[in-house]
Structure formats: structure tokens, C-alpha cells
mmCIF file as Biopython writes it, N, C-alpha, C and O atoms, coordinates in Angstrom:
data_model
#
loop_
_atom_site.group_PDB
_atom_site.id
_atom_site.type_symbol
_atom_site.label_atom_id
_atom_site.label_alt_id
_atom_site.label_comp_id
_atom_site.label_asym_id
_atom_site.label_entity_id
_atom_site.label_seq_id
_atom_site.pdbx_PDB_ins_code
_atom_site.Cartn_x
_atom_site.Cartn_y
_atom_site.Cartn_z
_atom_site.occupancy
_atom_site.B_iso_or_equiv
_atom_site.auth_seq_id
_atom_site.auth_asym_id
_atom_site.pdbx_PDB_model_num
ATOM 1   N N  . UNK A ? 1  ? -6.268 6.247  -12.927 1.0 0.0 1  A 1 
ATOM 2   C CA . UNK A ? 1  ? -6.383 6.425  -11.505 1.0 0.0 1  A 1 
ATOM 3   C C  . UNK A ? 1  ? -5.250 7.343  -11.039 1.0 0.0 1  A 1 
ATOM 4   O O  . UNK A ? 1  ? -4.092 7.011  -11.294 1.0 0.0 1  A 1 
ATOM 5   N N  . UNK A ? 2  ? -5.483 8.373  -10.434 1.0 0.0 2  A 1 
ATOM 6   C CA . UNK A ? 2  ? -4.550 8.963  -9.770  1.0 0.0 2  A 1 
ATOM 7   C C  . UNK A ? 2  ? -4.464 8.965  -8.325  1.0 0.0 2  A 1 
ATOM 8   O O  . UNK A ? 2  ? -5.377 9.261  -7.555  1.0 0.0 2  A 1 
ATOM 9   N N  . UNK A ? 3  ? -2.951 8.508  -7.937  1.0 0.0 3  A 1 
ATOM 10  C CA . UNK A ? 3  ? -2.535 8.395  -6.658  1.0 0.0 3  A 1 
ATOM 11  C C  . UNK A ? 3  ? -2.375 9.514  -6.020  1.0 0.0 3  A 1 
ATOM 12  O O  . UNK A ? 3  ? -2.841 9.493  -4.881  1.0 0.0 3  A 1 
ATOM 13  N N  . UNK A ? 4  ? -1.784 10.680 -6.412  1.0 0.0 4  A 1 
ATOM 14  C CA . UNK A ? 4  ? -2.137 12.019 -5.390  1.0 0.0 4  A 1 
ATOM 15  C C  . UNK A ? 4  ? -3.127 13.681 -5.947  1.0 0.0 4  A 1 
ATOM 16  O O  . UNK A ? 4  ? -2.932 14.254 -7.019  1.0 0.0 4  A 1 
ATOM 17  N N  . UNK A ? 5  ? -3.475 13.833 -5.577  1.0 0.0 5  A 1 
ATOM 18  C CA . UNK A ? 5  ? -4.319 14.828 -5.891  1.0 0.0 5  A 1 
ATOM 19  C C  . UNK A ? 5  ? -3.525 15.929 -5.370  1.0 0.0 5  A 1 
ATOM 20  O O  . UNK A ? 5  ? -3.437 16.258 -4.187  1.0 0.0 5  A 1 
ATOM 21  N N  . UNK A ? 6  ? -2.922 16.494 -6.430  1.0 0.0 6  A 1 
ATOM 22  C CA . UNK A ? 6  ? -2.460 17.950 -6.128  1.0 0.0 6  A 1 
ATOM 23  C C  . UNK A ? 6  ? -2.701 19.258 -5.995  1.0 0.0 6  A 1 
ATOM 24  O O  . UNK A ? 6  ? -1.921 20.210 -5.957  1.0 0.0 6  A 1 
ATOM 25  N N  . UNK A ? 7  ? -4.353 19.178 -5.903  1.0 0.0 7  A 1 
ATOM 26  C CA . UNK A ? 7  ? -5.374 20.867 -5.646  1.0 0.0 7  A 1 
ATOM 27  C C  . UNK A ? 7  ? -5.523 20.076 -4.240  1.0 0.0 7  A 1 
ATOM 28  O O  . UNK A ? 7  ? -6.554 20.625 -3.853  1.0 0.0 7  A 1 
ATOM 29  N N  . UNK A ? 8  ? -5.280 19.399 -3.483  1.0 0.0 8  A 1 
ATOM 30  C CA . UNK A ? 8  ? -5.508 19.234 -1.857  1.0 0.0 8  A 1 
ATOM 31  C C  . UNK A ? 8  ? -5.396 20.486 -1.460  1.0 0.0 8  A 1 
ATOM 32  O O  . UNK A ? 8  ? -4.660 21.321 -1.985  1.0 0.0 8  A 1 
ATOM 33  N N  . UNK A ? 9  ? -6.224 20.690 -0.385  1.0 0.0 9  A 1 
ATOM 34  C CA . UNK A ? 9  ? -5.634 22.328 0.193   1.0 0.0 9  A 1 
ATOM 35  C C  . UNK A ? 9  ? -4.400 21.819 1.079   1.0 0.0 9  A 1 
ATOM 36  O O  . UNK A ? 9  ? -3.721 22.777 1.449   1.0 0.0 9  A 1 
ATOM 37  N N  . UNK A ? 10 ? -3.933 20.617 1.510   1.0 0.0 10 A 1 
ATOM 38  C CA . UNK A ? 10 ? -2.873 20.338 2.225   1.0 0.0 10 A 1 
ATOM 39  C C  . UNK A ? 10 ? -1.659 20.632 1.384   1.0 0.0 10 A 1 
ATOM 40  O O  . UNK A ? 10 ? -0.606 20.822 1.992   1.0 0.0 10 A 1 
ATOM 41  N N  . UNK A ? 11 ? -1.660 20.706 -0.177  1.0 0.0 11 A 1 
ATOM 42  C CA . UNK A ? 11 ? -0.355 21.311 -0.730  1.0 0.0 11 A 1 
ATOM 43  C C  . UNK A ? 11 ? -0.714 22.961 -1.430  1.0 0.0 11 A 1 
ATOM 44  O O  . UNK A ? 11 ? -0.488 23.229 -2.610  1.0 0.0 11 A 1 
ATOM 45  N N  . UNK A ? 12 ? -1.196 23.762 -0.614  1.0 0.0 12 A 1 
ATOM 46  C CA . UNK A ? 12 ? -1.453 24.781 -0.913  1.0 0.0 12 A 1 
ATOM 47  C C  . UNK A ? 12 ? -0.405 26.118 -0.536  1.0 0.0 12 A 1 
ATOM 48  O O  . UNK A ? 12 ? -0.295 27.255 -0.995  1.0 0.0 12 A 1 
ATOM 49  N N  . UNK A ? 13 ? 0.148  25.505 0.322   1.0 0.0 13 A 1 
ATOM 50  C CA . UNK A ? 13 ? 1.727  26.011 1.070   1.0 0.0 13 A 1 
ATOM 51  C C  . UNK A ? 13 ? 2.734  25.608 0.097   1.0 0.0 13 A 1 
ATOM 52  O O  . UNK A ? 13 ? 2.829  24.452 -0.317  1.0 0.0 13 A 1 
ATOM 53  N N  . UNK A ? 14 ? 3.445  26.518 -0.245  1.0 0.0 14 A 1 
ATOM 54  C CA . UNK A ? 14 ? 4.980  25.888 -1.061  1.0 0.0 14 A 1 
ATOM 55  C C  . UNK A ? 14 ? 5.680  24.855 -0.132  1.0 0.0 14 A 1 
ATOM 56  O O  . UNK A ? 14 ? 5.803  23.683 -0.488  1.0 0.0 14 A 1 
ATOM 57  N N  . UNK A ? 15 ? 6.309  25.481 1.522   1.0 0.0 15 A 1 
ATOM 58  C CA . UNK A ? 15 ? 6.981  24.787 1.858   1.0 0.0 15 A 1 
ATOM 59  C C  . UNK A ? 15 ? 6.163  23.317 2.231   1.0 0.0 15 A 1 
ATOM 60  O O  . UNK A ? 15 ? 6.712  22.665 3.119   1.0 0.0 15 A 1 
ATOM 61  N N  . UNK A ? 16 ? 5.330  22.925 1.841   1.0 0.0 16 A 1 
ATOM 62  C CA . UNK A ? 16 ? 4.457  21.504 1.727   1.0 0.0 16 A 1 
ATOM 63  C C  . UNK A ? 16 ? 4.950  20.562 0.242   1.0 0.0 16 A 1 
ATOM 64  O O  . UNK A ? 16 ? 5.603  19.543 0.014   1.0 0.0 16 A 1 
ATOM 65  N N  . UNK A ? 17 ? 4.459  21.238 -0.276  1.0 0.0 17 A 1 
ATOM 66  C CA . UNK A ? 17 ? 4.824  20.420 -2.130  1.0 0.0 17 A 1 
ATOM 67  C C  . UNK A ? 17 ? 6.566  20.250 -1.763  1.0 0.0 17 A 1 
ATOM 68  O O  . UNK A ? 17 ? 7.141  19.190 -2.011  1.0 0.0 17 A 1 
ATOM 69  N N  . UNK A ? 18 ? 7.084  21.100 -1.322  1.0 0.0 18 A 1 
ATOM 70  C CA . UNK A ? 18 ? 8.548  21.207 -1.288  1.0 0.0 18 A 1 
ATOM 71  C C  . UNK A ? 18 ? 8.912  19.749 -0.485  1.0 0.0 18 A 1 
ATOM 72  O O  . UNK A ? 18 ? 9.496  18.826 -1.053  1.0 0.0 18 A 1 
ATOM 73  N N  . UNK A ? 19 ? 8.438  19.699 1.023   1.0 0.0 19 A 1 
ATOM 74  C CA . UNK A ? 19 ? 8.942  18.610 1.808   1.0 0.0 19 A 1 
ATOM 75  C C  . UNK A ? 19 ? 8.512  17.470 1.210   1.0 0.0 19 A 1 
ATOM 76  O O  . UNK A ? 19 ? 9.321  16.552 1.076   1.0 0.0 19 A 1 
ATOM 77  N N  . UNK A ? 20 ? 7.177  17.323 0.748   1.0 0.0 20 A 1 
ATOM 78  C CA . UNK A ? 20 ? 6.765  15.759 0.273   1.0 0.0 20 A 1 
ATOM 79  C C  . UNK A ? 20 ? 7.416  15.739 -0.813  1.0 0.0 20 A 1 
ATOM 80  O O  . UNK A ? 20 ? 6.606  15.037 -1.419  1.0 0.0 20 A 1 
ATOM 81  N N  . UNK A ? 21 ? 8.336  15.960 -1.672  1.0 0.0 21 A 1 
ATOM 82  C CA . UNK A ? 21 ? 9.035  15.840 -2.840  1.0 0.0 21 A 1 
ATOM 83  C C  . UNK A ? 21 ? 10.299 15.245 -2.204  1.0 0.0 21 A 1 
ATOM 84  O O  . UNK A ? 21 ? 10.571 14.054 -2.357  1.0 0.0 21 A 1 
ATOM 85  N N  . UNK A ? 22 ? 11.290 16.319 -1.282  1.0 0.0 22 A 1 
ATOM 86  C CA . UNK A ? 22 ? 12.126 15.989 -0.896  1.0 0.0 22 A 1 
ATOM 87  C C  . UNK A ? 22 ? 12.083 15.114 0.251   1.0 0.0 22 A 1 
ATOM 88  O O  . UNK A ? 22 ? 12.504 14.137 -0.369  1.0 0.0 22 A 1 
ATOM 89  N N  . UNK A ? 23 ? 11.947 14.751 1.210   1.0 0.0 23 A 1 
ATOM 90  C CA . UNK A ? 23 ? 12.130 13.700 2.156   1.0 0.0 23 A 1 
ATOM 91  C C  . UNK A ? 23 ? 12.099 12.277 1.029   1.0 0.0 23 A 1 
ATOM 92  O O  . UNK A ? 23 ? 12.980 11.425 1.145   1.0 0.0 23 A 1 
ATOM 93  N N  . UNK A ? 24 ? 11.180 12.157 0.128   1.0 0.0 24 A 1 
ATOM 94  C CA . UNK A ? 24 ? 11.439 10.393 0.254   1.0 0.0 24 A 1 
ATOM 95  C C  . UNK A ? 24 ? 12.568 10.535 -0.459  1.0 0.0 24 A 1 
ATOM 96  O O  . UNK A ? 24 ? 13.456 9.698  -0.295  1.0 0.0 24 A 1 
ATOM 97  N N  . UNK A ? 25 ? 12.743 11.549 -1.327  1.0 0.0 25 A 1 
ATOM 98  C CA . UNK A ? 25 ? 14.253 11.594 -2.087  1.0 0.0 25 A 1 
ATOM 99  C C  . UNK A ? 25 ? 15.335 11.386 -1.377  1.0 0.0 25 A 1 
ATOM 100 O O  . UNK A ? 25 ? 16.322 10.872 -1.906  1.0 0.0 25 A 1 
ATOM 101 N N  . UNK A ? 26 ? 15.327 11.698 -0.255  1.0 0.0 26 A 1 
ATOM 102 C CA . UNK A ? 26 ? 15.974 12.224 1.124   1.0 0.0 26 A 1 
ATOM 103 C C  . UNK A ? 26 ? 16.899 10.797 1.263   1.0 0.0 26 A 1 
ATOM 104 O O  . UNK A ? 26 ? 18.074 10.437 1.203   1.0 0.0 26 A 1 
ATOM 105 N N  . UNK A ? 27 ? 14.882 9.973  1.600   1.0 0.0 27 A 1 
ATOM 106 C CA . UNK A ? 27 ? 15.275 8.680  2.367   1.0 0.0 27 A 1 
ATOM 107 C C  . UNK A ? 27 ? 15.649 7.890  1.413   1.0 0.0 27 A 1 
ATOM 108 O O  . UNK A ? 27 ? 16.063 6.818  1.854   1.0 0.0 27 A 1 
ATOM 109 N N  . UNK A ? 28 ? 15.680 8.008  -0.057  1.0 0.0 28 A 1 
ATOM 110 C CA . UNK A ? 28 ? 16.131 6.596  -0.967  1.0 0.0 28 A 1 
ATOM 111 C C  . UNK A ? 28 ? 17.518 6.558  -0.851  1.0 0.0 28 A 1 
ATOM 112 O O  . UNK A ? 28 ? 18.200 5.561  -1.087  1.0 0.0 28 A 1 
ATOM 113 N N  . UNK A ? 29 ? 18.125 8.131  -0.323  1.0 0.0 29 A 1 
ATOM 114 C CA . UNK A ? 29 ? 19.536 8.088  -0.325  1.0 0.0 29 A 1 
ATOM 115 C C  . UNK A ? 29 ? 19.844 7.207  0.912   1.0 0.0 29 A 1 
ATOM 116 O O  . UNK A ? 29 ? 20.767 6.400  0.802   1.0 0.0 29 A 1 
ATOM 117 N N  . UNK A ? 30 ? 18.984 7.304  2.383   1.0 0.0 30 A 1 
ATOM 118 C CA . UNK A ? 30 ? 19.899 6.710  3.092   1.0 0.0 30 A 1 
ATOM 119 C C  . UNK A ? 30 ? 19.474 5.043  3.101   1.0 0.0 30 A 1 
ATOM 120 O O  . UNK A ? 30 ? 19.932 4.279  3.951   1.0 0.0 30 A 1 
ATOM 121 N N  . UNK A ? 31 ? 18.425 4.553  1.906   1.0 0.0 31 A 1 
ATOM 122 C CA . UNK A ? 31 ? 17.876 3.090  1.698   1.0 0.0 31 A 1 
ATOM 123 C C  . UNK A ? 31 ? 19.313 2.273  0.837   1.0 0.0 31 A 1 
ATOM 124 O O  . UNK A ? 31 ? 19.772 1.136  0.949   1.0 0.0 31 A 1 
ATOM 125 N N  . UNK A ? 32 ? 19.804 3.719  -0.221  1.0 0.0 32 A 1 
ATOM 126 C CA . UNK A ? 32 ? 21.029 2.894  -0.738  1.0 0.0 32 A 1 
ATOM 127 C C  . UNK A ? 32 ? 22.183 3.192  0.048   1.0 0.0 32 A 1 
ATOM 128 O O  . UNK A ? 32 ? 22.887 2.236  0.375   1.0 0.0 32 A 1 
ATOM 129 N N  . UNK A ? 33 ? 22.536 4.441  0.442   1.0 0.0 33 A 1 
ATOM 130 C CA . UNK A ? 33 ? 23.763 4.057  1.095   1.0 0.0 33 A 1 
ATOM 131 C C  . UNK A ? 33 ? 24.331 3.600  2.456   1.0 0.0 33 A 1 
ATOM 132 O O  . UNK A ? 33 ? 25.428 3.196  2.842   1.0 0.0 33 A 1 
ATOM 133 N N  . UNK A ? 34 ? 22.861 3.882  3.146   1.0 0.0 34 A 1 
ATOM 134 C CA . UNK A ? 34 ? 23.287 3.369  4.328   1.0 0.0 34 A 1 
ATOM 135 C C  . UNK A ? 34 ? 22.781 2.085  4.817   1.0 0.0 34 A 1 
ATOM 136 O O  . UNK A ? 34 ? 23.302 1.505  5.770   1.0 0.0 34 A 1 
ATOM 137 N N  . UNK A ? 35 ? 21.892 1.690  4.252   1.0 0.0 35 A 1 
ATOM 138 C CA . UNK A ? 35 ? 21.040 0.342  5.029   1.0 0.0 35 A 1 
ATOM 139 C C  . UNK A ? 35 ? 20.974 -1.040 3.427   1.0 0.0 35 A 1 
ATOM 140 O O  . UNK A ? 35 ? 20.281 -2.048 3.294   1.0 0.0 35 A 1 
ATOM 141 N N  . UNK A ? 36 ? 21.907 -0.487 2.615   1.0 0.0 36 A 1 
ATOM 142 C CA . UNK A ? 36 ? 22.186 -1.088 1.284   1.0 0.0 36 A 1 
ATOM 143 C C  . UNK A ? 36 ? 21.131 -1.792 0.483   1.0 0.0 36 A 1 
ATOM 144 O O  . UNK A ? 36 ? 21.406 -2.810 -0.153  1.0 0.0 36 A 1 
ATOM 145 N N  . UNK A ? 37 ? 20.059 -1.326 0.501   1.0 0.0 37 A 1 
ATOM 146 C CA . UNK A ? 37 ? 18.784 -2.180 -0.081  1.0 0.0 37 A 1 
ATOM 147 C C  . UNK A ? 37 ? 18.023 -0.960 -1.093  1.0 0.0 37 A 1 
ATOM 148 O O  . UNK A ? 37 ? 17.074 -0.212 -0.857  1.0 0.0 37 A 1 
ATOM 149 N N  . UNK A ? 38 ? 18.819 -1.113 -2.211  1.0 0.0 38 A 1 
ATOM 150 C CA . UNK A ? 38 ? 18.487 -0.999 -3.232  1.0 0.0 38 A 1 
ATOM 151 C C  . UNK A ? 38 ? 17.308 -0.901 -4.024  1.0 0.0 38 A 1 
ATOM 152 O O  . UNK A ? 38 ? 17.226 0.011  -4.847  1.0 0.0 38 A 1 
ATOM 153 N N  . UNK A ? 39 ? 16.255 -1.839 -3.862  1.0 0.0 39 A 1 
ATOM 154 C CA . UNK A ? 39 ? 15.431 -2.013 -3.705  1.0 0.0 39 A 1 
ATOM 155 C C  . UNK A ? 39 ? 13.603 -0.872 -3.477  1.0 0.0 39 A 1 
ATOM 156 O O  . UNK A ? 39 ? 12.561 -0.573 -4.060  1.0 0.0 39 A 1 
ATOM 157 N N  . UNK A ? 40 ? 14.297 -0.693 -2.328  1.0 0.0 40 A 1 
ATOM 158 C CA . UNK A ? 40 ? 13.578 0.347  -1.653  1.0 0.0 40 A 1 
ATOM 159 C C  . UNK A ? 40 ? 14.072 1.959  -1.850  1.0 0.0 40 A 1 
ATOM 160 O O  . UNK A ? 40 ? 13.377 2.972  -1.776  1.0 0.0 40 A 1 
ATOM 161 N N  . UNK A ? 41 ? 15.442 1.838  -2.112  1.0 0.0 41 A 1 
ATOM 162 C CA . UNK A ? 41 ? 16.337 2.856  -2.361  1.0 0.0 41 A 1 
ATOM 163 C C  . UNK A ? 41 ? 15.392 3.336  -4.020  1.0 0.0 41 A 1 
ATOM 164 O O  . UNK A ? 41 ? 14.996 4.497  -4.118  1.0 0.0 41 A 1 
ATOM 165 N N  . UNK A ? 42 ? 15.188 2.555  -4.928  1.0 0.0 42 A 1 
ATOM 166 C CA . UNK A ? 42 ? 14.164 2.837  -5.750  1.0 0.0 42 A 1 
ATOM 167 C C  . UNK A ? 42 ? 12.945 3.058  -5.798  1.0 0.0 42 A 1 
ATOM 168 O O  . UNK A ? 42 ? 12.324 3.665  -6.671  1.0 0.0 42 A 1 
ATOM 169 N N  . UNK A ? 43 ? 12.519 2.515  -4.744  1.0 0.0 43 A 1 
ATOM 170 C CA . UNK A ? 43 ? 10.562 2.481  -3.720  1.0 0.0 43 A 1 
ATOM 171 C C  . UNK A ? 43 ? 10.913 4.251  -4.195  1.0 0.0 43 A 1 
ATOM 172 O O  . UNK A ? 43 ? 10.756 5.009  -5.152  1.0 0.0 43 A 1 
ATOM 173 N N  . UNK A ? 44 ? 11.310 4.245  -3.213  1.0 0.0 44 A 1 
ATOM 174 C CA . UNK A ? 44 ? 11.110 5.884  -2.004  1.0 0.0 44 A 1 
ATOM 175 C C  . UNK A ? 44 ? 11.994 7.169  -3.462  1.0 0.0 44 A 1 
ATOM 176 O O  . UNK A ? 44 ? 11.954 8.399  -3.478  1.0 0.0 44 A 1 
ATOM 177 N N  . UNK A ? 45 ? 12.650 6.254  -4.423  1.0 0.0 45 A 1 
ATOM 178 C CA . UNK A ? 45 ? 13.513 7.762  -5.505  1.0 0.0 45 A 1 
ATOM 179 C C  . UNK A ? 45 ? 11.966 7.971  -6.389  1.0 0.0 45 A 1 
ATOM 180 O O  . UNK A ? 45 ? 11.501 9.012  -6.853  1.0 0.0 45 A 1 
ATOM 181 N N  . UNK A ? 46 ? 11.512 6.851  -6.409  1.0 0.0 46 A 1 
ATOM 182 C CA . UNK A ? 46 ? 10.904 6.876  -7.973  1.0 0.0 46 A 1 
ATOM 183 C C  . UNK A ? 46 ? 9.145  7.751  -7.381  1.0 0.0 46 A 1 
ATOM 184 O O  . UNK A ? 46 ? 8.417  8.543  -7.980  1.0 0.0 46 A 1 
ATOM 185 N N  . UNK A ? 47 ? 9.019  7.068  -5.874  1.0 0.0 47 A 1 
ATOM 186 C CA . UNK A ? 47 ? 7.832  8.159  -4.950  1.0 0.0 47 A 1 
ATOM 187 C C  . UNK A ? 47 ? 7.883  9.466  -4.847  1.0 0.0 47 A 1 
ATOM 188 O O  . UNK A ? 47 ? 6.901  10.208 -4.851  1.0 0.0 47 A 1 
ATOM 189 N N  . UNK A ? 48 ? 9.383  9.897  -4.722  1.0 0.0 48 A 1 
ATOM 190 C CA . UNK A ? 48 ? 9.113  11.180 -4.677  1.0 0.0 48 A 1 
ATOM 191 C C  . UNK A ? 48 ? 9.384  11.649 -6.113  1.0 0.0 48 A 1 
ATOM 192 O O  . UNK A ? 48 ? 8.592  12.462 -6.588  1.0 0.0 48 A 1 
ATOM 193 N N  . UNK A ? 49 ? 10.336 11.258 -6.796  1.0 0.0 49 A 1 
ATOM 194 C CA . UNK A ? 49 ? 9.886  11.988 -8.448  1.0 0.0 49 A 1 
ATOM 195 C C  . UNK A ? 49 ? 8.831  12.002 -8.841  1.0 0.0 49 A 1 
ATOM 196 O O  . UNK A ? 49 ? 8.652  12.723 -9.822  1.0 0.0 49 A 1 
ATOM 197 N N  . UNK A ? 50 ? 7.638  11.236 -8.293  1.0 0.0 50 A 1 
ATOM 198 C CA . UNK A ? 50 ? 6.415  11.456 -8.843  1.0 0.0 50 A 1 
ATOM 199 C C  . UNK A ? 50 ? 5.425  12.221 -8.234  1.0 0.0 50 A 1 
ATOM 200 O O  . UNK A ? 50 ? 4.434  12.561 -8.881  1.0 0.0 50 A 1 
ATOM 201 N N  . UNK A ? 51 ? 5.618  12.628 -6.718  1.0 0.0 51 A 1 
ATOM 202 C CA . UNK A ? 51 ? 5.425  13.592 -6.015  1.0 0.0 51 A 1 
ATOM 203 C C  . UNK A ? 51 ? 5.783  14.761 -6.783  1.0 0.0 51 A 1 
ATOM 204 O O  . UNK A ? 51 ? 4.890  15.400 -7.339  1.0 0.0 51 A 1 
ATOM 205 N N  . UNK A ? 52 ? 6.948  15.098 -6.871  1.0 0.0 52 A 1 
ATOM 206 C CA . UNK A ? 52 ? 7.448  16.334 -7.588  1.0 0.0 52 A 1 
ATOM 207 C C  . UNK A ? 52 ? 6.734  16.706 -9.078  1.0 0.0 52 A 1 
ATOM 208 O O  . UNK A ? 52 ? 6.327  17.816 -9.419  1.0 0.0 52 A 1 
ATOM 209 N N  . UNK A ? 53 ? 6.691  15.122 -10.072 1.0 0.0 53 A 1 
ATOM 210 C CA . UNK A ? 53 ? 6.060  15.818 -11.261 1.0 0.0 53 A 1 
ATOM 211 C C  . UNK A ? 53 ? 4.468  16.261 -10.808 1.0 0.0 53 A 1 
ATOM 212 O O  . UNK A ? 53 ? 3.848  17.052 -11.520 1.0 0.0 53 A 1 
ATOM 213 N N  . UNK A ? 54 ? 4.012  15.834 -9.886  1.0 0.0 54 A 1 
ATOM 214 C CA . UNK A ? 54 ? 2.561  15.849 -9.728  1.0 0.0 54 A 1 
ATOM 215 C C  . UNK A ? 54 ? 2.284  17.305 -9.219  1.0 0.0 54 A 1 
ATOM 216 O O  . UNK A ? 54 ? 1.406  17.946 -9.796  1.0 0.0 54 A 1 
ATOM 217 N N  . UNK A ? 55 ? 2.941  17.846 -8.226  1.0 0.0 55 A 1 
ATOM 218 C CA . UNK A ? 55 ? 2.874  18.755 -7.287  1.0 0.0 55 A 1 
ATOM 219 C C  . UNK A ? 55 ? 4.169  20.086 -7.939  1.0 0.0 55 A 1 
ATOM 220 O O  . UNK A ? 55 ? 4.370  21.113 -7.290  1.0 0.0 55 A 1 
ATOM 221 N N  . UNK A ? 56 ? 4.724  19.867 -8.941  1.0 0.0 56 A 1 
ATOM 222 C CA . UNK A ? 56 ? 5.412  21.122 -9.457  1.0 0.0 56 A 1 
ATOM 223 C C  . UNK A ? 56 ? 5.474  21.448 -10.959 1.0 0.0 56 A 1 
ATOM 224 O O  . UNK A ? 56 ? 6.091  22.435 -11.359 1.0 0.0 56 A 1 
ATOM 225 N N  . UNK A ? 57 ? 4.776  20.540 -11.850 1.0 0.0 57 A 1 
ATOM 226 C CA . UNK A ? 57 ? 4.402  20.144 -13.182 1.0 0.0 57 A 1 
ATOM 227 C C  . UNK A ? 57 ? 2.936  20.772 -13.724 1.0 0.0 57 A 1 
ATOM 228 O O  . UNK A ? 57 ? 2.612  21.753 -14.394 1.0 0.0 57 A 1 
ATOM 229 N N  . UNK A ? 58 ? 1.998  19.299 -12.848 1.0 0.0 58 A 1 
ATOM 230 C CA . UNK A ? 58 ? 1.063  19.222 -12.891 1.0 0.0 58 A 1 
ATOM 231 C C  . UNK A ? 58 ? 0.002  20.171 -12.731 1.0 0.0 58 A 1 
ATOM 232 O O  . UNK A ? 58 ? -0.835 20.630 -13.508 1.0 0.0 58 A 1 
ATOM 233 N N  . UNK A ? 59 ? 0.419  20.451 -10.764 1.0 0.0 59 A 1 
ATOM 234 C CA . UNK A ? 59 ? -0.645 21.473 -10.394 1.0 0.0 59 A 1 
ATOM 235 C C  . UNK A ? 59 ? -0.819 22.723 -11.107 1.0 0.0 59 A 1 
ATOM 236 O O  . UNK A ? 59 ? -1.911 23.098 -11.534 1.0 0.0 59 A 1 
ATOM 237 N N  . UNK A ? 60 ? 0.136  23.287 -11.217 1.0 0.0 60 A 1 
ATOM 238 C CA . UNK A ? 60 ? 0.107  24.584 -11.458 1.0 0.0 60 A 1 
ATOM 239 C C  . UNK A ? 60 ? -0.799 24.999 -13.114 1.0 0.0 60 A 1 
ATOM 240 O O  . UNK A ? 60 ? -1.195 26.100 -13.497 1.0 0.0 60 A 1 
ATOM 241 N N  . UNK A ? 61 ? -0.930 23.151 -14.056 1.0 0.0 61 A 1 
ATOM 242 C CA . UNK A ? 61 ? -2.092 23.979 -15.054 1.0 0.0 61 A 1 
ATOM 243 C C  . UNK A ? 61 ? -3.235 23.497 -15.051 1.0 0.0 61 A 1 
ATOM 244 O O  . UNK A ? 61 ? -3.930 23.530 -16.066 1.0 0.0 61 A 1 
ATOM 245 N N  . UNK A ? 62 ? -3.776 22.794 -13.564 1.0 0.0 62 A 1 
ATOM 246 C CA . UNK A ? 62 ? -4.798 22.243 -13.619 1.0 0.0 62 A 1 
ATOM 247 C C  . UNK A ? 62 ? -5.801 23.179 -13.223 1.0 0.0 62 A 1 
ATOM 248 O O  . UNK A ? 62 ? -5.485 24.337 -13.498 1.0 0.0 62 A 1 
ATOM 249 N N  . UNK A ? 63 ? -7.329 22.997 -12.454 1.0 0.0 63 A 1 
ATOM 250 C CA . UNK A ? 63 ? -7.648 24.095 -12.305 1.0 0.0 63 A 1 
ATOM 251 C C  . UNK A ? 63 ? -7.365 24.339 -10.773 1.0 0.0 63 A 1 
ATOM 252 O O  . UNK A ? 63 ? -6.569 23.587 -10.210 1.0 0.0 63 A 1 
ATOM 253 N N  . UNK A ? 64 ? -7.948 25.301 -10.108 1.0 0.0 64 A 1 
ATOM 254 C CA . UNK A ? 64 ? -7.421 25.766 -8.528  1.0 0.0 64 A 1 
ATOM 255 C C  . UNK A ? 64 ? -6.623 26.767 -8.993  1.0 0.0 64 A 1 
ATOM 256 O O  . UNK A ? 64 ? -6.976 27.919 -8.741  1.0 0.0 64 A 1 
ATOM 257 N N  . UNK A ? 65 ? -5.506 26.562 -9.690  1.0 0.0 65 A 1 
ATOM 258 C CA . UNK A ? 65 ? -4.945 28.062 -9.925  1.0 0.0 65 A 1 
ATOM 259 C C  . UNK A ? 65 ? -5.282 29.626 -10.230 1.0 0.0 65 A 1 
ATOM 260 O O  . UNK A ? 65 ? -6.122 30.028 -11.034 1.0 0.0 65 A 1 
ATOM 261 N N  . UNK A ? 66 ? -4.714 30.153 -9.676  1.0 0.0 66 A 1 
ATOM 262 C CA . UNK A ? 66 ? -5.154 32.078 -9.788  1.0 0.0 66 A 1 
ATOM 263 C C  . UNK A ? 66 ? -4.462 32.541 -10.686 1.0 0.0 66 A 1 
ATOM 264 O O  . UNK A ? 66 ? -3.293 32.882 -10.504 1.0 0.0 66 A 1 
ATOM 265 N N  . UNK A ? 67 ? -4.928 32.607 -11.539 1.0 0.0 67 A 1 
ATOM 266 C CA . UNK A ? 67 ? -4.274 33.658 -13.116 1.0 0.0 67 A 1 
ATOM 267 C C  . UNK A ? 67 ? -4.779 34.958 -13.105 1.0 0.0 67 A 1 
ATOM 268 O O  . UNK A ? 67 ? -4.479 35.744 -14.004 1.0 0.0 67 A 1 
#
């Protein structure tokens, strides 16, 4: 089962794949250092590393791409 589909035309923009990678990365930082829950601080690191492998890994040898 896959949780995100990375030929969406919604990540067809760089600066798109870019923000959904970085923000939850963003926010696990302020889950551990500022609101100390750890926890979630892992939710939101381990969401967007998988955003990122999906959307900067993945897409680019699936099909949708222009060679």
C-alpha cells in the first residue's frame, strides 16, 4: 500500500516536493525542542523523511517522467 503518490500533478512544481519534505522536518524540530514531546518529534521526522524518499528518490524513475 502506498501512502503518497508522487506523479500527483500537485507535486509537479519543485518548490511543492520541496515544502512537503521540509515543514514536517521543520515541525519535529519544534515537537522536540520546544514543546518536549519526543514522541511526535519522531511522528512528524520520520513523515517527512518519507515524504522526501518518495518525492526525490522515487518519483523521478517512476513513470510521468520526461526523458
Amino acid at each position: 500500500m502506498q501512502l503518497l503518490d508522487p506523479h500527483h500533478p500537485m507535486f509537479e512544481r519543485p518548490v511543492s516536493r520541496l515544502l512537503c519534505t521540509i515543514l514536517p522536518i521543520l515541525w519535529s524540530g519544534l515537537e522536540f525542542f520546544v514543546f518536549q514531546a519526543p514522541l511526535w518529534g519522531f511522528a512528524f521526522l520520520a513523515a517527512g523523511l518519507y515524504i522526501g524518499y518518495m518525492l526525490f528518490i522515487i518519483r523521478p524513475k517512476g513513470p510521468g517522467t520526461k526523458n
